[in-house]
C-alpha positions in Angstrom: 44.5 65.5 18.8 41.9 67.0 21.7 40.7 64.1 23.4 37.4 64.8 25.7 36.4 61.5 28.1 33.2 61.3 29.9 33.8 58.6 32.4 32.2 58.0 35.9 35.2 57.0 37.0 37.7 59.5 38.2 40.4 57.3 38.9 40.5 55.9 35.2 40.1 59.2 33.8 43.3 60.3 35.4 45.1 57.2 34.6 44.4 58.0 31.3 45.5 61.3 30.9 48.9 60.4 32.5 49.6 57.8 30.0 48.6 60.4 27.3 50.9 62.9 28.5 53.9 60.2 26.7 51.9 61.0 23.4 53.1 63.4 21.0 50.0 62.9 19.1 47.5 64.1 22.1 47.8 67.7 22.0 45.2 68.3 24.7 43.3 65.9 27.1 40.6 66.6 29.4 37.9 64.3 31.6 34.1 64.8 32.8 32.6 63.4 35.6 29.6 66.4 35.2 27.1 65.2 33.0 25.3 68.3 33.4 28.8 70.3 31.7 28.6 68.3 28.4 27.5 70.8 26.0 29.4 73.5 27.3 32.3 71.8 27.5 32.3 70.3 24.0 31.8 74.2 23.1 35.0 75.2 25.0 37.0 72.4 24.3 36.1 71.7 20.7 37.8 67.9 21.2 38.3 66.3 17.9 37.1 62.7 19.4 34.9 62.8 22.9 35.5 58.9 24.7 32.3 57.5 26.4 31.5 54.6 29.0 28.4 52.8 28.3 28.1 52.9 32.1 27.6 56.2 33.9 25.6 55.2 36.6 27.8 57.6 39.0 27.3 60.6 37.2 23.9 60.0 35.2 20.7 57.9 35.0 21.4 57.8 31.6 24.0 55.6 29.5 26.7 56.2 27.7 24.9 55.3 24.6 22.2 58.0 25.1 24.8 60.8 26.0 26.2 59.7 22.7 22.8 60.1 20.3 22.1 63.4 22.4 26.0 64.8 21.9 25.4 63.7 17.9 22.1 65.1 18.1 23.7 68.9 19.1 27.0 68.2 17.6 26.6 65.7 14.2 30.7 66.5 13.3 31.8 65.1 16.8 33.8 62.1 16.2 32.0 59.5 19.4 33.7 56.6 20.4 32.6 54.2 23.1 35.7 52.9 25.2 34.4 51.0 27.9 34.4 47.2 29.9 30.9 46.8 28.6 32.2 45.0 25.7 29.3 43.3 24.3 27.3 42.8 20.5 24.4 44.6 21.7 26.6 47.6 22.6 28.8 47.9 19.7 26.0 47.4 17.3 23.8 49.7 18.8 27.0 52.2 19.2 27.3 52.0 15.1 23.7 52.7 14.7 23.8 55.6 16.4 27.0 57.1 14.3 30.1 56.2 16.7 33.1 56.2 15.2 34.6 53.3 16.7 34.1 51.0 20.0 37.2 50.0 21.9 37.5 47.8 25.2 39.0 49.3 27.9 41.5 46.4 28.4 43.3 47.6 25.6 47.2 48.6 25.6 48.0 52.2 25.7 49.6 52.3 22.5 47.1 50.1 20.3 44.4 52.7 21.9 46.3 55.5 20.4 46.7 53.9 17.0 43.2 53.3 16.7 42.6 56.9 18.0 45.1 58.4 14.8 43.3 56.2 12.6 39.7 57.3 13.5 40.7 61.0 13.3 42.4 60.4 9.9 38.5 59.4 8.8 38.7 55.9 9.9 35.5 53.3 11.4 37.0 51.0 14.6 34.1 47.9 14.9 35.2 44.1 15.9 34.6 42.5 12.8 34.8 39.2 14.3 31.3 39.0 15.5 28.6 37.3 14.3 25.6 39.7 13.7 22.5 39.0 15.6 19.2 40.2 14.3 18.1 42.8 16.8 15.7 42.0 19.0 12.7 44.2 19.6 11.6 46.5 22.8 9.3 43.7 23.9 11.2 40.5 22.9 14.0 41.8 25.4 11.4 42.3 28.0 10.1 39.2 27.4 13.7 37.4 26.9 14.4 39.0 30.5 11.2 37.5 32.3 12.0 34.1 31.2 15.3 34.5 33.7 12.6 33.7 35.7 10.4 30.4 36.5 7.7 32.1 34.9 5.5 29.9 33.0 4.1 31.8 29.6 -0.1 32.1 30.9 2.2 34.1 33.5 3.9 36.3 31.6 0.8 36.7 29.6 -1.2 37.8 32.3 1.7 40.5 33.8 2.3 42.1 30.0 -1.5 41.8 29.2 -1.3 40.2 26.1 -2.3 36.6 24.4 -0.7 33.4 25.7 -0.6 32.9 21.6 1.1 36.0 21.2 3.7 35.5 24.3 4.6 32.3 22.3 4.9 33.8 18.8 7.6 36.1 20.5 9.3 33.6 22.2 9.5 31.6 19.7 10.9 34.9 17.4 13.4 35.2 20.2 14.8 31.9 19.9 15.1 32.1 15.6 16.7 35.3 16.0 19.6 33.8 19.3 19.5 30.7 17.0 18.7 29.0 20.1 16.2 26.1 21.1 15.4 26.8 25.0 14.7 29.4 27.0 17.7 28.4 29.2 19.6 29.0 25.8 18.0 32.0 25.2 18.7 33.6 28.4 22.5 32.7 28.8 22.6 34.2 24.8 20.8 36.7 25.9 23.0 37.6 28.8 26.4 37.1 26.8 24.7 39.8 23.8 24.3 42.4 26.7 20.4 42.3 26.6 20.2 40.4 30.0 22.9 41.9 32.7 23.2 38.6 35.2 21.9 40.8 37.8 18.6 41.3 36.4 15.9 41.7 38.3 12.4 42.0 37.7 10.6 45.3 38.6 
């Protein structure tokens, strides 16, 4: 196999490709840390699976996700899979909705990674299917979901989004049926443990 990985992280990256050189089964391996050389490279290259972080704050203001949808986007054959510490059901479902092949934690043992790397190259999926799914929450239910991190009461948050107090609670209250939760301190530590809170939020 040719193995591409786009990784902010250089140190990783060539940790990586030393314990790939023990692999019979990686033919070729080769790291970015240019967001800007993605195309070409994929072009040059032609890797038969491309591994992405979610976080590429070093070398983009973009995440991983979004390099992903734009690589599938200019290259729909690519086999994508997300390997990174962002392990999280927000990530991995959104990763499958966007057509990854598989999403791996990066605490993983060499040899389990490879397997799974054989086995999505031979046509396979890789997706935890130990994880409860959580109906998706909208654009503004996150944003709402990440102002109640806050003391804010909801004539508050009404008056900074601009909409009804009625309608502030209609989401809320859609918030907590979809986390399956009854507070907003519920909601919020849900929220953070699904990815759609990071515990450093803070509000802009």
């Amino acid at each position: 196999m040719n193995i591409l990985l786009i990784d902010d992280h250089a140190l990783f990256a060539k940790s990586l490709e030393i314990v790939f050189q023990d692999y019979k089964e990686i033919k070729s391996f080769y790291s970015l840390q240019d967001i800007t050389q993605v195309t070409s490279t994929i072009q040059k290259k032609q890797p038969d699976i491309i591994l992405i972080d979610i976080n590429l704050s070093n070398i983009s203001n973009e995440d991983g996700l979004i390099v992903a949808k734009s690589i599938l986007t200019n290259f729909p054959d690519n086999k994508i899979v997300m390997l990174t510490g962002y392990d999280l059901p927000v990530y991995r479902y959104e990763a499958k909705k966007i057509g990854a092949k598989g999403f791996i934690n990066k605490n993983i043992m060499p040899e389990n990674l490879l397997k799974i790397l054989v086995d999505i190259n031979n046509g396979k999926n890789h997706f935890s299917a130990n994880v409860k799914y959580i109906e998706k929450l909208t654009g503004k239910e996150i944003q709402i979901l990440q102002l109640l991190c806050y003391p804010y009461k909801r004539n508050e948050i009404s008056n900074m989004l601009r909409i009804s107090e009625r309608t502030i609670s209609n989401h809320i209250q859609h918030i907590f049926d979809k986390l399956e939760v009854s507070s907003s301190l519920e909601a919020v530590i849900k929220g953070i443990n699904l990815g759609y809170i990071q515990p450093n939020y803070k509000s802009s």
